[in-house]
C-alpha positions as a Markdown table, in Angstrom:
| # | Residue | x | y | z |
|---|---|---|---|---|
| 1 | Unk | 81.2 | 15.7 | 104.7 |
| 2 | Unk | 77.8 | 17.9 | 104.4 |
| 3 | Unk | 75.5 | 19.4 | 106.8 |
| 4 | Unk | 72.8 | 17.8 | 108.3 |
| 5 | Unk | 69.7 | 18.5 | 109.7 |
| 6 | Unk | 68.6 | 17.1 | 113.1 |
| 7 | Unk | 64.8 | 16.1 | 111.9 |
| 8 | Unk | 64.0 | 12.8 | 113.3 |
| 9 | Unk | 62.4 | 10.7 | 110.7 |
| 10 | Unk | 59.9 | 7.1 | 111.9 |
| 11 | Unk | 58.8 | 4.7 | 109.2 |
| 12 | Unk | 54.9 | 4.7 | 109.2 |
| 13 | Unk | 55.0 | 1.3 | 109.9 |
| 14 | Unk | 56.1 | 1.8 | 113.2 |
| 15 | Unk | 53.2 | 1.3 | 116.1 |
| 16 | Unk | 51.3 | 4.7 | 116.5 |
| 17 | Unk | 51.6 | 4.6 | 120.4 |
| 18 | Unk | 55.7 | 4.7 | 119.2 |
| 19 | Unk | 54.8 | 7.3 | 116.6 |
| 20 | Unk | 53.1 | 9.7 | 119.6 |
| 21 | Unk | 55.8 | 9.3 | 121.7 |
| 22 | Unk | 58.4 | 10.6 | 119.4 |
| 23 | Unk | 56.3 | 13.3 | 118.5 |
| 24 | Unk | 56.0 | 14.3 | 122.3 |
| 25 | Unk | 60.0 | 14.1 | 122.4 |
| 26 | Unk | 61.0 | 15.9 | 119.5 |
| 27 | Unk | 59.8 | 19.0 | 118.4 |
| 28 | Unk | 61.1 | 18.2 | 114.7 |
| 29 | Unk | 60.3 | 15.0 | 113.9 |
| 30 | Unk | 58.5 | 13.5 | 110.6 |
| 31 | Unk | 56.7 | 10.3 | 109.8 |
| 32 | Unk | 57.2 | 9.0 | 106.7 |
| 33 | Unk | 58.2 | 5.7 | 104.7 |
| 34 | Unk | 61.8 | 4.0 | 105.3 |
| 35 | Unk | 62.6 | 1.4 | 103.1 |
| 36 | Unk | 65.2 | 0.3 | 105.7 |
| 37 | Unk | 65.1 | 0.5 | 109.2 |
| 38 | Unk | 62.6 | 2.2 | 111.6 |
| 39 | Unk | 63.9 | 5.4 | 112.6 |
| 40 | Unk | 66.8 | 7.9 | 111.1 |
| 41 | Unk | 68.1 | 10.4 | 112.2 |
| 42 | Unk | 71.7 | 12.3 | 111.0 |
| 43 | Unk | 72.0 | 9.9 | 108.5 |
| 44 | Unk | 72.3 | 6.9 | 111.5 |
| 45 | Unk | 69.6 | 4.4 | 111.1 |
| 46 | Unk | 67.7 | 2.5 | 113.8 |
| 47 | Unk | 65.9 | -0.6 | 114.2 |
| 48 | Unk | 63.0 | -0.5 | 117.2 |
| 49 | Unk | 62.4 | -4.1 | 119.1 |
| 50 | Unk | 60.1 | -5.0 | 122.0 |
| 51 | Unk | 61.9 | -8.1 | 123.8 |
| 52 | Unk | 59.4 | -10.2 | 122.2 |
| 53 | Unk | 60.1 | -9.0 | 118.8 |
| 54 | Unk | 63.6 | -9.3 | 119.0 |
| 55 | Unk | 63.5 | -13.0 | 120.1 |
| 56 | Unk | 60.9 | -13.5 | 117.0 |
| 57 | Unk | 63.1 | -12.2 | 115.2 |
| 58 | Unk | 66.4 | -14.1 | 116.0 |
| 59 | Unk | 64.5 | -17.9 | 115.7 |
| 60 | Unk | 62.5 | -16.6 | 111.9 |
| 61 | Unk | 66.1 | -15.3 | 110.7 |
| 62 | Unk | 64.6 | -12.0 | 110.0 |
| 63 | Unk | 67.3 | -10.2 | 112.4 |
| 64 | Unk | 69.9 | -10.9 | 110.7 |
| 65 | Unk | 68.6 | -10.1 | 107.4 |
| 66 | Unk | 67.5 | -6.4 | 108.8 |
| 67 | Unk | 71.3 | -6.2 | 109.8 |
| 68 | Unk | 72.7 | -7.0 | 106.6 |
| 69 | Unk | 70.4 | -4.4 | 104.6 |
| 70 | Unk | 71.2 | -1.7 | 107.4 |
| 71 | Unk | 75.0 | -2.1 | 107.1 |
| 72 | Unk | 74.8 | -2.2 | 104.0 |
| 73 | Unk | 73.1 | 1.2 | 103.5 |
| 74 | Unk | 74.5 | 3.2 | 105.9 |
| 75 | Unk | 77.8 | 3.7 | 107.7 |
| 76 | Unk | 76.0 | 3.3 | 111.5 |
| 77 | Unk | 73.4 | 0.8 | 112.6 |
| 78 | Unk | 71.8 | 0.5 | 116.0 |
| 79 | Unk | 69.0 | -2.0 | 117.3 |
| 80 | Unk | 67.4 | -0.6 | 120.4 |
| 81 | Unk | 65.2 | -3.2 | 122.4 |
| 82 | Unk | 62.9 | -1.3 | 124.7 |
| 83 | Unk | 63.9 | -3.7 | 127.5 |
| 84 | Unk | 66.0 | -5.5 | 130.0 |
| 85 | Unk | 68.8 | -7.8 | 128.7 |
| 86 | Unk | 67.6 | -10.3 | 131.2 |
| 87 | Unk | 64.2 | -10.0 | 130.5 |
| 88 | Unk | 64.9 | -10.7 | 126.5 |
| 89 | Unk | 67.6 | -13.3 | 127.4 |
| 90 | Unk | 64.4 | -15.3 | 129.5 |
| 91 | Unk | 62.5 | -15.3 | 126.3 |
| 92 | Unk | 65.1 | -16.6 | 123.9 |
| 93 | Unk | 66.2 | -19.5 | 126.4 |
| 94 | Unk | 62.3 | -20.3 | 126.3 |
| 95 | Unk | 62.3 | -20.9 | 122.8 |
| 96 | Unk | 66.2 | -22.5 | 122.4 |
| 97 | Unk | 67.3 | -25.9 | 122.6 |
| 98 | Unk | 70.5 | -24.7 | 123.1 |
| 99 | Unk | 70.2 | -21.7 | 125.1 |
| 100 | Unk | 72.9 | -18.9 | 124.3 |
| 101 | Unk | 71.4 | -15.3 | 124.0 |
| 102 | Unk | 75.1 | -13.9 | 124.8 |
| 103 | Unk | 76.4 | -15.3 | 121.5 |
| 104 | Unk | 73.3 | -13.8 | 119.4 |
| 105 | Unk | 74.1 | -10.2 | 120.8 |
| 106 | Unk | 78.0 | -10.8 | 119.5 |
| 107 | Unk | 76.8 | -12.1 | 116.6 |
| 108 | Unk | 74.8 | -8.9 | 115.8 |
| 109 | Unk | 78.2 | -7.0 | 117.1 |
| 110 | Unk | 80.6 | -9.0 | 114.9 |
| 111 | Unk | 78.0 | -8.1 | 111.3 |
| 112 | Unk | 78.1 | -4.1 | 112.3 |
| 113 | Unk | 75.0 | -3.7 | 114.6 |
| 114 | Unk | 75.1 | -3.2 | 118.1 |
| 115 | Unk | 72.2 | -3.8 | 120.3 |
| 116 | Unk | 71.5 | -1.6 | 122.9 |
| 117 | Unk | 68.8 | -3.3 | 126.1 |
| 118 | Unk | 67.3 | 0.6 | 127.0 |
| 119 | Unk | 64.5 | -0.2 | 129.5 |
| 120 | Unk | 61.6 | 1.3 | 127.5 |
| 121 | Unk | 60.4 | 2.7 | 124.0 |
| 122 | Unk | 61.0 | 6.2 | 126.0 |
| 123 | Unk | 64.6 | 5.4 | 126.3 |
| 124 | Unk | 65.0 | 4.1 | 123.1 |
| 125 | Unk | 63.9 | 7.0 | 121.2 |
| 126 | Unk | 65.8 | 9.2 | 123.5 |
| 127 | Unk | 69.2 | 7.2 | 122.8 |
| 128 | Unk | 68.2 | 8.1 | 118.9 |
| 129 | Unk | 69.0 | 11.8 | 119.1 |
| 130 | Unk | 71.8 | 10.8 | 121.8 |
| 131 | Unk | 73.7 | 8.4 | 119.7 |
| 132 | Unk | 73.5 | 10.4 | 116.2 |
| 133 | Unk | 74.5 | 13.1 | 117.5 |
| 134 | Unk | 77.6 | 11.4 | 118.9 |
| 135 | Unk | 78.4 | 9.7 | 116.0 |
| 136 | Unk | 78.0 | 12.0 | 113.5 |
| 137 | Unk | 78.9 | 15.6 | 115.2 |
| 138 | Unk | 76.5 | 17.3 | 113.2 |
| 139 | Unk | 77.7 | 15.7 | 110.2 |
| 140 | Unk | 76.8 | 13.7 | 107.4 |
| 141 | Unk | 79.8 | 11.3 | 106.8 |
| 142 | Unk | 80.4 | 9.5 | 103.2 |
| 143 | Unk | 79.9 | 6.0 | 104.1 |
| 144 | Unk | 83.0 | 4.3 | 103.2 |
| 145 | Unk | 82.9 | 1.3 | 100.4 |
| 146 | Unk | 82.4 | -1.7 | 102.2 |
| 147 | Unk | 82.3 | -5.3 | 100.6 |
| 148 | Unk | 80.2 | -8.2 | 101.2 |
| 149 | Unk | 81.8 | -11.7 | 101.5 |
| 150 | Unk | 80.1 | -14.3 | 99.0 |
| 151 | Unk | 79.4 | -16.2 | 102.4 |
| 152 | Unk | 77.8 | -13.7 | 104.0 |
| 153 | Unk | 75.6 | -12.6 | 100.8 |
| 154 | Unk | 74.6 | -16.4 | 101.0 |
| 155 | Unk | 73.9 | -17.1 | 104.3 |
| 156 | Unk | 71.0 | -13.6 | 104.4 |
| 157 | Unk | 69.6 | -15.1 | 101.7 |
| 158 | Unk | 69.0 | -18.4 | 103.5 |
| 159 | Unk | 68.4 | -16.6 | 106.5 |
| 160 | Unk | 64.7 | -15.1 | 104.6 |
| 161 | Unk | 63.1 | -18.3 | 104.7 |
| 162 | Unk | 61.0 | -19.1 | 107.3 |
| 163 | Unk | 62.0 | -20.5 | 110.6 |
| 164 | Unk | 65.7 | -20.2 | 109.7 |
| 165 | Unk | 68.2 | -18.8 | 112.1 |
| 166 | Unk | 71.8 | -18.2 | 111.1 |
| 167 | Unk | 73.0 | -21.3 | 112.6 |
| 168 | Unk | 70.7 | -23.5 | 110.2 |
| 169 | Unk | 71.6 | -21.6 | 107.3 |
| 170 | Unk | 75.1 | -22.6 | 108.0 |
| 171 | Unk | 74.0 | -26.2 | 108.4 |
| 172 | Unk | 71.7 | -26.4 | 105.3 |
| 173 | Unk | 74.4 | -24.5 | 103.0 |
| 174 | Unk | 76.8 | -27.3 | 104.1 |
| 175 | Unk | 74.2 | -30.4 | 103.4 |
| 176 | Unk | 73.3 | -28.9 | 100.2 |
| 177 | Unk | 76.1 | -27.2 | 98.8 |
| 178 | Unk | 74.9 | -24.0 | 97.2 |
| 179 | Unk | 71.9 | -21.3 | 97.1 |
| 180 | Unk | 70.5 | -22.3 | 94.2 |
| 181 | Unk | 70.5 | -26.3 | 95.4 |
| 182 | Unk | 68.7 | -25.6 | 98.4 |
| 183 | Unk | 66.4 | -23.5 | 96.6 |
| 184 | Unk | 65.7 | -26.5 | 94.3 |
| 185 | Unk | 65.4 | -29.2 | 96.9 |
| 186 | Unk | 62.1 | -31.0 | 97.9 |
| 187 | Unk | 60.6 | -31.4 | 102.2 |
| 188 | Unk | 61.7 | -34.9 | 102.0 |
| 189 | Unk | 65.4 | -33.6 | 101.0 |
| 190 | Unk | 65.1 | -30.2 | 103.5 |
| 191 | Unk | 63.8 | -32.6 | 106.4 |
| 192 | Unk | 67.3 | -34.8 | 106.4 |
| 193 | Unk | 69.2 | -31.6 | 107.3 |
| 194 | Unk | 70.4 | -31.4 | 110.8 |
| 195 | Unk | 68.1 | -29.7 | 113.2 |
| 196 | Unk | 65.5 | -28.9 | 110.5 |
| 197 | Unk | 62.1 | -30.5 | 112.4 |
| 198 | Unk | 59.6 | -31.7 | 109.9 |
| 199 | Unk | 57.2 | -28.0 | 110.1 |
| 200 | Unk | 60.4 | -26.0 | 109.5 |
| 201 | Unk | 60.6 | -28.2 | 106.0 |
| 202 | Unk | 57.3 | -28.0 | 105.1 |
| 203 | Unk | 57.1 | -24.0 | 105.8 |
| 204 | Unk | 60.3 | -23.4 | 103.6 |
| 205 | Unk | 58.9 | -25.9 | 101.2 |
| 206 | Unk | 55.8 | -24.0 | 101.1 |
| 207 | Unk | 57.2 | -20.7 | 100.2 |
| 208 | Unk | 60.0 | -22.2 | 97.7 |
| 209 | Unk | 57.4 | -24.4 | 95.6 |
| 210 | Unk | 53.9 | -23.1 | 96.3 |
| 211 | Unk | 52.5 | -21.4 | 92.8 |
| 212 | Unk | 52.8 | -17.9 | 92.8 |
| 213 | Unk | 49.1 | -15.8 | 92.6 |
| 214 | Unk | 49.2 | -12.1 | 91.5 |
């Protein structure tokens, strides 16, 4: 273990009213780039959500994929959402056919994140210094070798494309068989997968086939 210092460090793609408000809080505190995550602090990283962004998040597959690089970074992950549980929960169940908000948050549990509902962006950022300081007691831990099952690898690549939650990952990896044939298949073929609605196919289809322009 080494010594660590206790600067708090936002990406500078976080929202300047965020940005202000960590300055405000902590007296040592520096914007600057993050390639993963939004804020770190003690070597424990953190991913900001409003409610809203969190459900966007969850239905585009992009959560998941946020999760995976985190974990697989650093030893301690955290997503704070600067609201209620309820409130969040309301907005998912808007958007699902088949409403279940509690089985996303154990989701995020069971691949090493844990969500935290704090109220406001105020709270969140305070739970920051709160949390690192707990975990890490001042100290910058090795972060143990971990490893990555094939299936998982798989599934947060499918999870990237557009409008792809985990659950039709899992349902396109089983119709199609592999990365690479899914990668390969046409709208026609993407459209006869279970639950995928005809603009879900043509967005993925889109991305997959659409020439590339530097």
């Amino acid at each position: 273990m080494t010594e660590i210092n206790n600067t708090l460090y936002i990406d500078n793609r976080e929202k300047h009213d965020m940005q202000i408000l960590a300055s405000i809080l902590y007296d040592d505190m520096e914007v600057t780039r993050l390639e993963i995550g939004d804020a770190l602090m003690r070597g424990v990283i953190f991913e900001f959500k409003r409610p809203s962004d969190m459900v966007s998040s969850i239905f585009s597959g992009h959560l998941f994929t946020q999760i995976y690089n985190m974990n697989e970074h650093y030893q301690h992950a955290f997503l704070l959402v600067s609201g209620t549980f309820y409130e969040t929960e309301i907005l998912y169940n808007n958007r699902a056919k088949h409403p279940n908000f509690p089985g996303v948050v154990a989701s995020c549990i069971a691949r090493g994140c844990t969500p935290l509902f704090t109220d406001s962006m105020e709270n969140s950022l305070k739970m920051v210094d709160l949390i690192s300081k707990k975990m890490t007691d001042g100290k910058q831990r090795d972060r143990p070798v971990k490893t990555t099952s094939l299936k998982d690898k798989q599934l947060s690549i499918v999870c990237s494309l557009p409008g792809v939650s985990e659950t039709r990952a899992k349902a396109l990896l089983e119709h199609f068989g592999s990365v690479g044939a899914i990668l390969d298949a046409p709208e026609k073929e993407l459209i006869k997968v279970k639950d995928m609605g005809p603009k879900t196919a043509k967005k993925i289809d889109k991305i997959l086939h659409k020439a590339y322009i530097g």
